[in-house]
C-alpha positions, 0 to 999 in steps of 0.5 A: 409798309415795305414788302417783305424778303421773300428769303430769309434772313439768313440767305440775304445774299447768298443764293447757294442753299446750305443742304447737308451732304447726301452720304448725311441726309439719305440715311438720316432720312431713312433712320429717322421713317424707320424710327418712326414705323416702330414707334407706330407699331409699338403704339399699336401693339400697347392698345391690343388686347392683353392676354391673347393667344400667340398667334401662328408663325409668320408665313415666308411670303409675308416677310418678304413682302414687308420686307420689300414694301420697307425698301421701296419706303426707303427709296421714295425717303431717298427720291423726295431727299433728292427731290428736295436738294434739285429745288432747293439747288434750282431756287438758289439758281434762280436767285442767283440769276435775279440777283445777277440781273438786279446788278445789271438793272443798278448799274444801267441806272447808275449810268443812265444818272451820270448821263449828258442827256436831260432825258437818260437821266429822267430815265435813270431816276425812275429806273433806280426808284424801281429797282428800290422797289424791287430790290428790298435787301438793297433798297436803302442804297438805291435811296442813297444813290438818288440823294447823292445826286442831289447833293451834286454840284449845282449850277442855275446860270445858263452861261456858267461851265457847270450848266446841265440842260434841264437839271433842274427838271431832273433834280425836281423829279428825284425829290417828287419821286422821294415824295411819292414813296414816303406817302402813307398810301404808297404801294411801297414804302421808303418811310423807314430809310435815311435820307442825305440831303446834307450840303444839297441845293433847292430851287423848288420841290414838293415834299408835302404829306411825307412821313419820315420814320428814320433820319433826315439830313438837310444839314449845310443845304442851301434853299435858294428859289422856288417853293419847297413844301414840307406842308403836313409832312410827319418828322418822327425821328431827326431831322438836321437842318443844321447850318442850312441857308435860306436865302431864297424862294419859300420853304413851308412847313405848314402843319408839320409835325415834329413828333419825336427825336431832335430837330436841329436848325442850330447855325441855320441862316435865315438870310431871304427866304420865307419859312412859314410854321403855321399851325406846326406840332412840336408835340416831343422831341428837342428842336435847336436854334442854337446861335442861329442867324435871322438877317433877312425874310420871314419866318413865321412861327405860328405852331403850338409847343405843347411838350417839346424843348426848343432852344434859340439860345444865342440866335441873332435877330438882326434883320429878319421878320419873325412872327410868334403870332398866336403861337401856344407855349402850353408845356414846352420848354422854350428858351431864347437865353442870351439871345441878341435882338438887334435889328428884327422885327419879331412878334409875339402878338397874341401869343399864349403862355399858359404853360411850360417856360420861355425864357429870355434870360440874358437876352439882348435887346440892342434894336429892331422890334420885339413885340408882344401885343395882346400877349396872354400869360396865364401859367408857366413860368417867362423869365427875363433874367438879367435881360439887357434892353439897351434900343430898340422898342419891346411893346406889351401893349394889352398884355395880359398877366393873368397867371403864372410867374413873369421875371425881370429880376436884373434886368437892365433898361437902359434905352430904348422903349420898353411899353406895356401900355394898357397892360393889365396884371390880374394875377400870378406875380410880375417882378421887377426886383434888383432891375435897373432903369437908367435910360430910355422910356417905360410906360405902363400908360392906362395899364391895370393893376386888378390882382396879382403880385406886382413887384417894383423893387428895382433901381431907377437912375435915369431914362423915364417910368411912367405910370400915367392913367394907370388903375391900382384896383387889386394888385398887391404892387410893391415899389420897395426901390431906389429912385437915384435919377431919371424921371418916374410918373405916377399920375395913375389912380389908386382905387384898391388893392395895396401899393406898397412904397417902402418897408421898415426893412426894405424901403424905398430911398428917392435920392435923386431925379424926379418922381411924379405922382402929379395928377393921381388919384388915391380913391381906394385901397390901401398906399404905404410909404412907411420906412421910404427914405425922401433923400435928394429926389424931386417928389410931387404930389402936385393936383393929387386927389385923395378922395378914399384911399388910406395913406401912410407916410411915415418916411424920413425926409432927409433931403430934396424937395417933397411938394403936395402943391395943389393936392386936394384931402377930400375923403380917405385916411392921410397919414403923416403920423411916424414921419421924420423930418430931417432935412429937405423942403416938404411943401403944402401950398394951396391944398385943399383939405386936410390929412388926418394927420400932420406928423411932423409938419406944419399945416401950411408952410411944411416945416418942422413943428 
């Protein structure tokens, strides 16, 4: 803690006492004595014994005694009033003369700052580090000196005009001193001063273990080498990086915490450093990275956002590395909203969502790597709204959707790999509903399908969707879509749950491309086509299985070709009962078995009965 002014508040700067003049304060002093001698006496009077015989008359010695005994009360009144204004007058004059001599002691050390000399300058930092030590009232401006210093211009080529000789040890000293101040043990404090860093630059420093109670500003630095540490520091008020450049060396915030006010890094520019958040807090507070810039580096974002608001809206990926690995979003509001993804490689591997919201709506993934292997999300709420993935390769390998709310909701695929390969949906609901699929690849290859609610109800006009060894155990999925183009494979397995293809009111139109469900295994649960509409797409249920499960078709078949070549009816309920053959080719050829029933169709050619 800082030490306290030895004055009070009201003679910060002033060192000339406020005394009352003396034809005041001497006889209000002997006023006041006098007031209180009489009260005594009457005091003493009301506790004597009422009643009494007057006494005799007071001898004349007796007056004159008492009435020299008052004025020498009087006198010693008036010496201890004088007594009083001598010191108080000597202490303003000895404030004066410290006052005077702590002026001197900051203009030496200014001057020793401004010095040619690598040593005079060494030696003016620690002058005007003690003179904030001593100088409490002007502590703060002591603190603003060596600051500006580092905002100074600096030059680190030896045969550039501007270079100093050991600068570079100078300006290291200044933020080791800064350092050593803002450590919780320090013998004097500068926790609670602002600090001005803004447009300064940094080769190297060690900031580690600071707490900073007041405001940093860091806003438009440039970190360009060495190792800056802010390693356990303590941010409780703002922090401003905004439009700082990393474009060298390391700046570590390893097991920073962010505890309060805003933290800005909005415009930042992540060119070629390496930025780690290891196990950083962002516990409260608002952290931006508003239209922030990651072309090059690492930024390492393994921290826990447990109740902050953190904004990357509008950031550009395009070049960086940028982990999220194991990062916990368990009540923050996390927000990457119309960010561009367009050359990166960031990863979500392993990262938790089990609480607050992270949103990636309007998002832009045009190329680079967006990964999220082994993503858990089991609470909150992580929307991709009206996404754009046009490039680029965004895995959920292993990703598990276990709780929560996860939104697709018109998001547009339209190149690129979109992958949740060995994915699986055990709870909380997943939506794909007004998504559009008209390019690249989607497969949810082997991906697990055991609770939850899984919503197709998108449009699928080109590129490829497929649902290749996928496992349908539980979840309740519903593909009420149109399928206009591109190819869709469902050679997946069906063994419980219920799959919905189409609705009486929402069913799903197949007008064009081709939809595969060669392969497949219905040995469960319940599939629904009711309501689908079979119009202009290419359908095969070539090899399909139906060993258990209970179908229903009962769609209009209008037009394109519906095939169950090769299908085998060995167990389950397969219904065509409800179907309406319009126009189209509906083929069974070489199936093995029987529906229950055939609807409309004829056993073995298809046709219309």
């Amino acid at each position: 803690m800082p030490r306290r002014d030895r004055k009070g508040p009201a003679s910060r700067g002033r060192h000339t006492p406020r005394l009352w003049r003396v034809w005041i304060a001497g006889p209000l002093a002997i006023l006041v004595a006098l007031a209180a001698g009489v009260g005594i006496y009457i005091l003493f009077r009301n506790l004597a014994p009422q009643g009494t015989a007057p006494q005799q008359a007071v001898p004349a010695h007796e007056v004159i005694r008492t009435t020299l005994a008052t004025l020498a009360f009087a006198a010693a009144v008036l010496a201890g009033v004088y007594a009083y204004r001598k010191q108080r007058l000597a202490e303003g004059e000895a404030h004066r003369a410290d006052e005077n001599q702590l002026a001197e002691r900051y203009t030496t050390a200014a001057e020793q700052l401004g010095h040619d000399q690598a040593a005079v300058r060494l030696a003016g930092v620690y002058a005007m580090a003690r003179l904030a030590d001593d100088w409490i009232e002007q502590q703060q401006v002591c603190v603003d000196v060596l600051c500006a210093y580092l905002r100074m211009p600096y030059e680190t080529d030896p045969e550039a005009s501007g270079y100093k000789e050991g600068e570079r040890e100078v300006r290291h000293t200044i933020i080791q001193v800064v350092r050593d101040h803002l450590q919780p043990q320090a013998p004097t404090s500068w926790s609670a001063c602002d600090f001005d860093f803004t447009r300064a630059s940094f080769d190297g420093g060690d900031l580690s273990g600071s707490h900073f109670q007041a405001t940093v500003h860091f806003n438009g630095a440039t970190f360009s080498g060495g190792r800056v540490s802010c390693d356990g520091a303590e941010f409780s008020g703002d922090a401003d990086f905004g439009g700082a450049k990393f474009s060298g060396g390391t700046v570590s915030f390893i097991d920073t915490e962010f505890s309060g006010g805003d933290v800005v890094f909005s415009h930042a520019e992540f060119s070629s450093s390496t930025v780690p958040f290891f196990r950083a807090k962002l516990s409260g507070g608002t952290v931006s990275f508003i239209d922030a810039k990651f072309s090059g580096g690492t930024v390492h974002f393994g921290a826990e956002f447990s109740g902050s608001t953190v904004h990357f809206h509008g950031a550009e990926f395009s070049g960086s590395t940028v982990h999220f690995h194991g990062a916990g979003f368990s009540g923050s509001e996390v927000s990457f909203l119309g960010a561009k993804f367009s050359g990166s490689e960031v990863s979500f591997d392993g990262a938790k969502f089990s609480g607050g919201d992270v949103d990636f709506s309007s998002a832009e993934f045009s190329g680079g790597t967006v990964s999220f292997h082994d993503a858990e999300f089991n609470g909150g709420t992580v929307p991709f709204i009206e996404a754009d993935f046009s490039g680029g390769t965004v895995p959920f390998h292993g990703a598990e959707f276990s709780g929560g709310e996860v939104s697709f909701l018109g998001a547009e695929f339209s190149g690129g790999d979109v992958d949740f390969s060995g994915a699986e949906f055990s709870g909380g609901t997943v939506s794909f509903r007004d998504a559009e699929f008209s390019g690249g690849t989607v497969p949810f290859f082997s991906a697990q399908f055991s609770g939850g609610d899984v919503d197709f109800g998108a449009e699928f006009s080109g590129g490829t969707v497929s649902f290749r060894g996928a496992e349908f155990s539980g979840s309740r999925v519903h593909f009420l879509a149109e399928i206009s183009g591109g190819t869709v494979h469902f050679g997946a397995l069906f063994s419980g749950g219920t799959i919905h293809f189409g609705d009486v009111d929402f069913g799903a139109e197949f007008s064009g491309g081709m939809v595969s469900f060669d392969g497949a295994e219905f040995s469960g649960g319940y599939v629904d086509f009711d309501g689908a509409e079979f119009s202009g797409s290419e359908v095969s249920f070539g090899g399909t299985e139906f060993s258990g499960s209970e179908v229903s078709f009962g769609a209009v078949f209008s037009g394109g070709t519906v095939h169950f070549s090769g299908a085998e009816f060995s167990g389950g309920m397969v219904s065509f009962d409800g179907a309406e053959l319009i126009g189209g080719t509906v083929r069974f050829e070489n199936v093995r078995g029987v529906p229950q029933n055939w609807g409309p169709f004829h056993p073995s050619t298809g046709a219309a009965r």
